[in-house]
N, C-alpha and C positions, 0 to 999 in steps of 0.2 A: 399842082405844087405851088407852092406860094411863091411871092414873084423874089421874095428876098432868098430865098433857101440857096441857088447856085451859088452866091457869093460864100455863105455860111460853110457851104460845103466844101469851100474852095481856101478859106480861113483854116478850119479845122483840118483839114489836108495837110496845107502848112504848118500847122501848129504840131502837127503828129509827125512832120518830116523836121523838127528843131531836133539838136541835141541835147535839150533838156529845157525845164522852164522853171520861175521861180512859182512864188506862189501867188504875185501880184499882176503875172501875166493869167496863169490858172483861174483865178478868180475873175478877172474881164469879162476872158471870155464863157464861163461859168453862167454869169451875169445875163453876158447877149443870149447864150442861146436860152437861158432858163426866160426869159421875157418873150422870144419866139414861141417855144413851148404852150406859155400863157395867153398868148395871142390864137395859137391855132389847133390847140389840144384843148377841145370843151371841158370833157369831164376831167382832166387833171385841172382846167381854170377852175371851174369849181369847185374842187380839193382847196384848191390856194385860197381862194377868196374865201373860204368858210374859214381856215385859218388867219384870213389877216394878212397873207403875206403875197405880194405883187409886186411885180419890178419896181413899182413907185418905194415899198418897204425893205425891199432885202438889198440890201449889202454885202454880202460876206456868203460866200456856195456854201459854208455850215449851215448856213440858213434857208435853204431851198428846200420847200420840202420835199421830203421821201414818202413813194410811195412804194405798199409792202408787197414783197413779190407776189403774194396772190392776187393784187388786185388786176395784174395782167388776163387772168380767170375770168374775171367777172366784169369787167370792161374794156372798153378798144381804147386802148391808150397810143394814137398815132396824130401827127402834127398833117400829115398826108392822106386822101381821102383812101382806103384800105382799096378800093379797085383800083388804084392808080400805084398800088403798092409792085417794087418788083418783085419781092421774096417775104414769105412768111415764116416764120421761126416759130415750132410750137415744143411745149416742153414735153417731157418723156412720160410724165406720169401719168396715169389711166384712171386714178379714183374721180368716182363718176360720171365714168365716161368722156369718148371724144367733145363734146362742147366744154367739161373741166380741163381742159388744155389752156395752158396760157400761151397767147396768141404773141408775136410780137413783130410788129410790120416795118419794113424796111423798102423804103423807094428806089433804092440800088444798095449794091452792094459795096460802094468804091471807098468810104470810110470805114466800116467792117474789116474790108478787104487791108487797107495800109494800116490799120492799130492790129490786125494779126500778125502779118507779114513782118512789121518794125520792130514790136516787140518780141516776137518768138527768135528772129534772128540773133537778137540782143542776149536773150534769155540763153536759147540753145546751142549757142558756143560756149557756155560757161560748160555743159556738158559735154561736149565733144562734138565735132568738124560736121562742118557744112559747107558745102553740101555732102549729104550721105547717104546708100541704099538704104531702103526704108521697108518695111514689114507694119501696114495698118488693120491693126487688131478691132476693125468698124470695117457696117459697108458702108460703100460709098454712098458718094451723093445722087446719082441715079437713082439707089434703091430706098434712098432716106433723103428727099427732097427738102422736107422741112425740117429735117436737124442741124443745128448748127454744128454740132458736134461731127456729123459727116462734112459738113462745109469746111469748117476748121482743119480737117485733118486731109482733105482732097486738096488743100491749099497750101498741105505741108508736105504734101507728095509731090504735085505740079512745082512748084516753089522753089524747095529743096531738097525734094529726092534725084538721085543720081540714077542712071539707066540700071534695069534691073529690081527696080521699087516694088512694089505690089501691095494691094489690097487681097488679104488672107481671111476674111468675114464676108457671109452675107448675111441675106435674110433668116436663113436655115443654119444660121450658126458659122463654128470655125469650118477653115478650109485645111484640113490637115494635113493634105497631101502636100500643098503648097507651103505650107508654112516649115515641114520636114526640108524640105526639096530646098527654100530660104535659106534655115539655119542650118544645113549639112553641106550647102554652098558657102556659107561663111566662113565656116570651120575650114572647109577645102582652101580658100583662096587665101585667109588670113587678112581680109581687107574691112575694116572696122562698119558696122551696119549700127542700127536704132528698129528699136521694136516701139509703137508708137498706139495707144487705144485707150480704151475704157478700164476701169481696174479690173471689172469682175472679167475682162477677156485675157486677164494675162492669168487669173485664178484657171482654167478653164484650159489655157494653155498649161502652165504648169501642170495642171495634173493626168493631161493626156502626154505629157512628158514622162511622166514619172516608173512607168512602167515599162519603158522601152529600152532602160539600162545603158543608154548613151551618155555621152560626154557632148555635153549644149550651152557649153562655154564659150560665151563670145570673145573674136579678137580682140586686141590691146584697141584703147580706143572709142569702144561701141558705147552705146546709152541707149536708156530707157525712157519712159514718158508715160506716166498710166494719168486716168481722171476719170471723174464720175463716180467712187466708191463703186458699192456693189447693189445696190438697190432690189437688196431681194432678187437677184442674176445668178449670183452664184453663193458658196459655203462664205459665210463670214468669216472674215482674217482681221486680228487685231494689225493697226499697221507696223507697230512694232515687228511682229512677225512677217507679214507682208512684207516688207520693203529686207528683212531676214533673207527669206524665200526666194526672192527675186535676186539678189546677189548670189547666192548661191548656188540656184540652177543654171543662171544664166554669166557668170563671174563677173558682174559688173560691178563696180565699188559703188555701196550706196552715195556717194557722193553724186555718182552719175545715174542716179533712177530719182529723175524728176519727176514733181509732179504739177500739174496744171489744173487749177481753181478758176473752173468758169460757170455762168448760169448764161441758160439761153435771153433770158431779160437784160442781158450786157451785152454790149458791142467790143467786149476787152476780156483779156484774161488777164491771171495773175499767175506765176511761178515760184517755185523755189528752187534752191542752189543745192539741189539735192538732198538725202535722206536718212544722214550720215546719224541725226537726232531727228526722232516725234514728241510732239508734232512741230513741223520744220515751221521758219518764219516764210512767206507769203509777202511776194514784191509787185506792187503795179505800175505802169509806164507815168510820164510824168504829167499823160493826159489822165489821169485817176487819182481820187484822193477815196482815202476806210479812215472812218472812226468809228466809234462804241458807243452805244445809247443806252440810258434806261427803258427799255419800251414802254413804262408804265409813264415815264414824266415823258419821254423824246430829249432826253437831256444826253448832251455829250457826258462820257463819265472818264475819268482822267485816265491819260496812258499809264499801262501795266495792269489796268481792273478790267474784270471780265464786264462784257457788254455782248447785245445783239448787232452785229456787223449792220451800217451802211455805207453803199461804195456810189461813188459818182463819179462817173463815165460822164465824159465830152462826148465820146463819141457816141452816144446815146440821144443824138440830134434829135432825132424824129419821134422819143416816146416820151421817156422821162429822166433827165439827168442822176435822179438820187434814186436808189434802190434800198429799202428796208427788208432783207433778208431774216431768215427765220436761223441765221447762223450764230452761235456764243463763239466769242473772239477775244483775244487782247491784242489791239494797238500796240504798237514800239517807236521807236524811230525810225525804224531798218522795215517798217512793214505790220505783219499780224501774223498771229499763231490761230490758226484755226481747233477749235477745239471741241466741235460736237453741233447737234441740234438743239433747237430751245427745249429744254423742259420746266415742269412746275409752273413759277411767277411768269418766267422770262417767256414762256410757252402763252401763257393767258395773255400777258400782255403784248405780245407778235397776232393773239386773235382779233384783241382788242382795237388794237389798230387797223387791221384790215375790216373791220364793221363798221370801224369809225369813217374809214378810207370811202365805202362803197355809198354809206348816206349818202356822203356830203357830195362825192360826184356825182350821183345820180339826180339831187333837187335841183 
């Protein structure tokens, strides 16, 4: 580990325990750590330098460049030599096999650890009390060592779950018996709970509900939390309908069926204030800035115009601050409206960059 990193890591700790930051502190340190990055990330240095831009050029974290989430696929993008890594994060997808995994390496977990913990606190009071019993619709981190998505949600049991919590998933699917036994304890006691997973495991849920002609309306109180769409998991649901579905079976006012927008290639998530409208606007803590690109030019494109989302994560210490996502987005004030995958132009040119991305790292 480099000899500067404890300090860095010890800044960014700080800076994630502020009550807020403008955007001329944001940028600093944007600044420092994207120069470390350049220092000790070969193949992202040579991204930059075939661009032109090197701490001696950039000024301004707009300017850093992004690099597109597949190029985690096809390169080690880590500041830390990967056997001195603590944890690996790989993503879920399978096309092409286990080495098509985007790898993403972490030396510890302890700024991970505080930009989840800060922000979901922040976030999940807007939907109801914490701490709360909790029902996680994922297995755990035991059975899913390298997803973050297990990490995330073992961190929201440990954290803020109240005695009584449980993990109702594993490998082999739901635990039904468990999850009945949860939600007919709920309804018995009247003490407000949170159903907490994946989208397609509350689809999956719902429909092993459906036939059992009970009443699985939760206390005054309770929330929801789904992410990760359905990924070919389960029957597709418009979310319109979805987020319909899920108030209804379970009587939560969509206001209180959050939902959370994360990629394993981030150290941050994002939320919304529920899902009362689709698609909801999309918040990140004030260690995160999204704006909208052309991907054909990489040009910023003004707020309110659809673009392909890039987010930049501080807390992204150890890989790469800027993330070029394969997601079409509009920017606001208040956030982003997520609104689909790239297709057509926007599609070509999210491929474009990631061939462009893998050249130039790799000479």
């Amino acid at each position: 580990m480099a000899s500067s990193t404890p300090d860095l890591v010890q800044d960014l700790l700080d800076f994630i325990a502020l009550p807020d930051a403008d955007d001329a502190a944001f940028n600093a340190l944007a600044l420092r750590l994207f120069a470390h990055q350049v220092r000790h990330n070969p193949a992202y240095a040579r991204f930059c330098q075939s661009r032109g831009r090197t701490p001696a050029t950039v000024r301004r974290w707009q300017d850093i460049p992004a690099v597109p989430v597949n190029g985690f696929k096809q390169l080690t993008l880590s500041c830390t030599p990967v056997e001195a890594c603590a944890r690996v994060f790989t993503t879920s997808g399978t096309t092409g096999g286990e080495d098509q995994k985007g790898r993403h390496y972490h030396p510890e977990l302890r700024v991970y650890d505080a930009s989840m913990r800060r922000h979901f606190a922040d976030c999940a009071n807007c939907a109801g009390p914490l701490p709360i019993r909790m029902a996680i619709l994922f297995p755990d981190e035991a059975a899913l060592p390298n997803s973050s998505l297990a990490h995330y949600l073992q961190l929201c049991r440990d954290d803020f779950g109240l005695s009584g919590s449980r993990h109702c998933w594993d490998l082999e699917g739901m635990d039904e018996a468990g999850l009945l036994e949860f939600l007919r304890g709920a309804r018995a006691e009247q003490q407000p709970v949170a159903l907490l997973g994946a989208s397609y495991s509350f689809v999956h849920l719902m429909d092993a509900l459906a036939g059992l002609g009970e009443d699985f309306r939760l206390p005054a109180g309770s929330w929801l939390l789904d992410t990760g769409g359905f990924k070919g998991r389960s029957r597709e649901i418009p979310m319109e309908q979805f987020y319909a579905q899920l108030s209804e079976v379970f009587g939560v006012a969509r206001e209180h069926c959050i939902n959370m927008y994360g990629m394993t290639e981030l150290s941050t998530q994002f939320y919304d204030r529920g899902n009362a409208v689709v698609p909801s606007v999309k918040r990140g803590p004030h260690w995160m800035r999204t704006r909208a690109i052309d991907p054909l030019t990489g040009q910023s494109v003004p707020d309110g115009e659809r673009g392909i989302l890039v987010h930049t994560d501080l807390a992204n210490y150890n890989s790469v601050l800027s993330i070029l996502t394969e997601d079409v987005g509009i920017v606001g004030a208040d956030g982003f409206q997520l609104l689909g995958r790239a297709e057509g132009a926007q599609a070509k040119g999210c491929s474009l960059a990631v061939e462009s991305f893998v050249s130039a790292a790799r000479t």
